[in-house]
C-alpha positions as CSV (number, residue, x, y, z in Angstrom):
1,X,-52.9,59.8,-154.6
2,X,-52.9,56.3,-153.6
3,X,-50.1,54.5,-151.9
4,X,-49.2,50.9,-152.0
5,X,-47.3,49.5,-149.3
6,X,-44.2,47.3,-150.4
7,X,-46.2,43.9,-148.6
8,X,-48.2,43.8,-151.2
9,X,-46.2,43.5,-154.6
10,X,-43.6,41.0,-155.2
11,X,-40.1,41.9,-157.1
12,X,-38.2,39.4,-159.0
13,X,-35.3,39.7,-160.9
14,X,-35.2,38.2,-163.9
15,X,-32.8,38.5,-167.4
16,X,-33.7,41.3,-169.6
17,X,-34.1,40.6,-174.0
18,X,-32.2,42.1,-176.2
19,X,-28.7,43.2,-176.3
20,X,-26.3,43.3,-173.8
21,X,-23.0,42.5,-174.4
22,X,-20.7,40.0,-171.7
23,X,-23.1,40.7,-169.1
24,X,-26.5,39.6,-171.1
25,X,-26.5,35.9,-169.6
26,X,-25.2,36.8,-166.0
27,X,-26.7,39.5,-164.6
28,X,-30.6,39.7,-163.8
29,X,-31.1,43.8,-164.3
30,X,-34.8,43.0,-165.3
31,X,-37.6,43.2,-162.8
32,X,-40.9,41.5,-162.6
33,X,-43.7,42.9,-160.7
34,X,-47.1,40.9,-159.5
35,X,-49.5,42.7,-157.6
36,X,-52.4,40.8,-156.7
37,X,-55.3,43.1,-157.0
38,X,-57.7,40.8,-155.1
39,X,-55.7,40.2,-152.3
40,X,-54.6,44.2,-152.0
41,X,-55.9,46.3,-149.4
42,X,-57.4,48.9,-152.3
43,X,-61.3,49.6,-152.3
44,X,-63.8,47.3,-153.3
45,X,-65.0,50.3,-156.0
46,X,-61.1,50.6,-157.0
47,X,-60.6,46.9,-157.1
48,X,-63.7,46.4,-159.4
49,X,-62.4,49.1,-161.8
50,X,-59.2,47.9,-162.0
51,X,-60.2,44.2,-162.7
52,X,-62.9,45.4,-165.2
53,X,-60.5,47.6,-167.3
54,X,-59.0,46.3,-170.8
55,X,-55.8,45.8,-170.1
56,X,-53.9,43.1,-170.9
57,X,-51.2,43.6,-168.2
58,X,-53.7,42.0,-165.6
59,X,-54.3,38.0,-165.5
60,X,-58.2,36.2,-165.3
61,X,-56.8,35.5,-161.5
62,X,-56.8,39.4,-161.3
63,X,-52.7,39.4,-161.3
64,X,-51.2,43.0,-162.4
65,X,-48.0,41.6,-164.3
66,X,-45.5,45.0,-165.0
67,X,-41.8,43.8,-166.3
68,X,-39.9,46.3,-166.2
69,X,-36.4,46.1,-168.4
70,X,-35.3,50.1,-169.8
71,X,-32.9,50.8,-167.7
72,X,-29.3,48.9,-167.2
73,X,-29.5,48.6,-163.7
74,X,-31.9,46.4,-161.6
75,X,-32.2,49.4,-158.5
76,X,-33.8,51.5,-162.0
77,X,-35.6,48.8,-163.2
78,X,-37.5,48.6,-159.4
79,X,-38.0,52.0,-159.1
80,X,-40.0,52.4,-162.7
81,X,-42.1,49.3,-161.8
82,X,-43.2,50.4,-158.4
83,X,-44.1,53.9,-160.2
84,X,-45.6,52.0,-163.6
85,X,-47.7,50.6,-160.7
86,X,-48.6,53.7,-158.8
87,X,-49.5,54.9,-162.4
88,X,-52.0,52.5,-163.1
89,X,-53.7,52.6,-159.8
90,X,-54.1,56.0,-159.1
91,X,-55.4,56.4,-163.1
92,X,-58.2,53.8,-162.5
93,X,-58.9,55.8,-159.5
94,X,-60.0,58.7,-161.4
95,X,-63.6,59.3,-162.7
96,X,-64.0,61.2,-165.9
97,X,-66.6,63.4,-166.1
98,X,-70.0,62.7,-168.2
99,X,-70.0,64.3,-171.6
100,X,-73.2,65.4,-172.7
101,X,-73.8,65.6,-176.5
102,X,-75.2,69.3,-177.4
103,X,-76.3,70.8,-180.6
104,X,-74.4,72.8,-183.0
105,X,-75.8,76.5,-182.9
106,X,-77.8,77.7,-185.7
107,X,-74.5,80.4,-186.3
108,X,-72.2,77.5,-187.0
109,X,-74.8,75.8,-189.3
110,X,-75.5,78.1,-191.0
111,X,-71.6,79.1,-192.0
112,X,-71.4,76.0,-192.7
113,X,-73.4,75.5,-195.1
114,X,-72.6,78.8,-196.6
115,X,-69.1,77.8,-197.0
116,X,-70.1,74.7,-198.6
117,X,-72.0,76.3,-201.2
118,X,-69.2,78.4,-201.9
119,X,-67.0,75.4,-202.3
120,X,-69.5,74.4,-204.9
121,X,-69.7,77.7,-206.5
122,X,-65.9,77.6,-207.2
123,X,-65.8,74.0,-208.1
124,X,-68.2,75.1,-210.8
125,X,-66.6,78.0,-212.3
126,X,-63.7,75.1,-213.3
127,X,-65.4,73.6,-215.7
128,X,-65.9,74.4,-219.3
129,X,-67.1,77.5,-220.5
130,X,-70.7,76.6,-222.7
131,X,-70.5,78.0,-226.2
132,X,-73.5,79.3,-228.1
């Protein structure tokens, strides 16, 4: 598991959307976070995967941007974007392994196609009845 020292994301508090009664235009409980994946001391392999990956989260400047707003209070808020973070880092970290493509054994062709001619079979027997 890879840790990220606290030197090299920035925190700012900003105004969470969306309800929030009398305190909604006063209080910043919301929390930005910008980790700047070049700059990081991470891997050159990690870095690469990271800036590489689809996600929309990460600038062209290779900026992760995380805003973090569930919970009421901004201590929360920190806490889930400094583990969002973690998250996303130690998942591009991890190499899934090759999938080969096999065959199907002859066994489950062949019930296969046994259990498709039965479906036929009984899809026939529905119809009408020819009269001599």
């Amino acid at each position: 598991m890879i840790e990220i020292s606290e030197t090299e994301y920035e925190l700012t508090a900003i105004r969470a959307q969306g309800a929030g009664g009398q305190n909604v235009n006063k209080v910043s409980s919301a929390i930005h976070l910008r980790f700047d994946i070049k700059a990081s001391s991470l891997s050159n392999w990690l870095k690469e995967r990271l800036l590489n990956s689809k996600d929309s989260r990460i600038t062209e400047d290779g900026v992760l941007v995380l805003k973090a707003q569930q919970f009421r209070t901004q201590e929360a808020n920190k806490k889930d974007a400094i583990k969002r973070l973690h998250e996303i880092v130690n998942a591009a970290n991890q190499v899934k392994p090759m999938r080969y493509a096999t065959r199907p054994t002859h066994a489950s062709q062949k019930k296969r196609v046994d259990s498709k001619s039965l479906r036929g079979q009984i899809k026939r027997l529905r119809g009408k009845i020819a009269s001599e």
